[in-house]
C-alpha positions in Angstrom: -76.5 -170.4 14.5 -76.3 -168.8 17.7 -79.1 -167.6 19.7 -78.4 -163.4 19.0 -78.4 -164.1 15.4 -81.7 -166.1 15.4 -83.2 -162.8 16.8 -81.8 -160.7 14.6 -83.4 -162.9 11.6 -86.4 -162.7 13.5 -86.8 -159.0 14.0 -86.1 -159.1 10.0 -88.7 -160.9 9.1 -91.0 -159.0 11.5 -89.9 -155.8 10.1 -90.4 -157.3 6.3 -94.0 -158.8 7.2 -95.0 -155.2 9.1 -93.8 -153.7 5.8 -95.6 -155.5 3.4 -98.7 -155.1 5.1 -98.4 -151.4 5.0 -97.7 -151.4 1.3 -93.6 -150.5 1.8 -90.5 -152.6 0.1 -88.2 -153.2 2.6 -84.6 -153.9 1.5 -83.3 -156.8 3.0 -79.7 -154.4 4.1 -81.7 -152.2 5.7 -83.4 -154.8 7.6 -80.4 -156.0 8.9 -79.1 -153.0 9.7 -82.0 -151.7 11.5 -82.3 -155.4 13.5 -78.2 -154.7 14.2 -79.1 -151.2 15.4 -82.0 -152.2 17.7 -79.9 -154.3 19.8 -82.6 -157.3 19.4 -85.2 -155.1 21.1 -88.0 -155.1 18.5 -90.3 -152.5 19.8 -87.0 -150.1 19.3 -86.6 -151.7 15.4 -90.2 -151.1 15.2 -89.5 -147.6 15.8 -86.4 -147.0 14.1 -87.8 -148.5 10.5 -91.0 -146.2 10.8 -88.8 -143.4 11.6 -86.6 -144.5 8.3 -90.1 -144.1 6.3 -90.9 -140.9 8.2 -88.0 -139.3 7.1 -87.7 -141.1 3.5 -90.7 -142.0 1.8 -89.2 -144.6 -0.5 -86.6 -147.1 1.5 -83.7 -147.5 -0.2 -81.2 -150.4 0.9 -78.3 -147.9 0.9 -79.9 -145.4 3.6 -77.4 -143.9 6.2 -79.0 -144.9 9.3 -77.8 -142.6 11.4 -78.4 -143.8 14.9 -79.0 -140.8 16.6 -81.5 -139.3 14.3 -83.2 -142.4 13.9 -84.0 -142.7 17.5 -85.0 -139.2 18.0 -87.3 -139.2 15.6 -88.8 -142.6 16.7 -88.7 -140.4 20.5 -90.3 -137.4 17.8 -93.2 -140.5 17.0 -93.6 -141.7 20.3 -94.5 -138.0 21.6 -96.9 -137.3 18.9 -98.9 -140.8 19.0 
């Protein structure tokens, strides 16, 4: 395993644990496709999976994460909090 995809499991599991605290299912696709997306930087991932929930209540493992909405409405969050 090399060291990029050890981070990317670990932002996974982050991103499951955060979820399940706040009551959410995360898929495990979109998980990896958020943890892809974030470039291993988990305060982005962070970011990008609340702004998933933001814009769809109910995560679905086949949501279209587009990129650049994603991230401005993480930038939307980040304004407002």
């Amino acid at each position: 395993m090399t060291i990029a995809n050890y981070f990317y499991l670990q932002i996974c599991q982050i991103l499951h644990n955060v979820c399940k605290k706040e009551g959410l299912n995360l898929p495990a696709e979109l998980s990896k496709k958020i943890a892809e997306k974030s470039n291993r930087n988990l305060r982005r991932a962070l970011l990008m999976c609340e702004a998933c929930r933001v814009q769809q209540y109910v995560l679905h493992k086949q949501y279209n994460l587009d990129i650049k909405r994603v991230d401005q409405s993480a930038l939307d969050t980040c304004k407002a909090g």
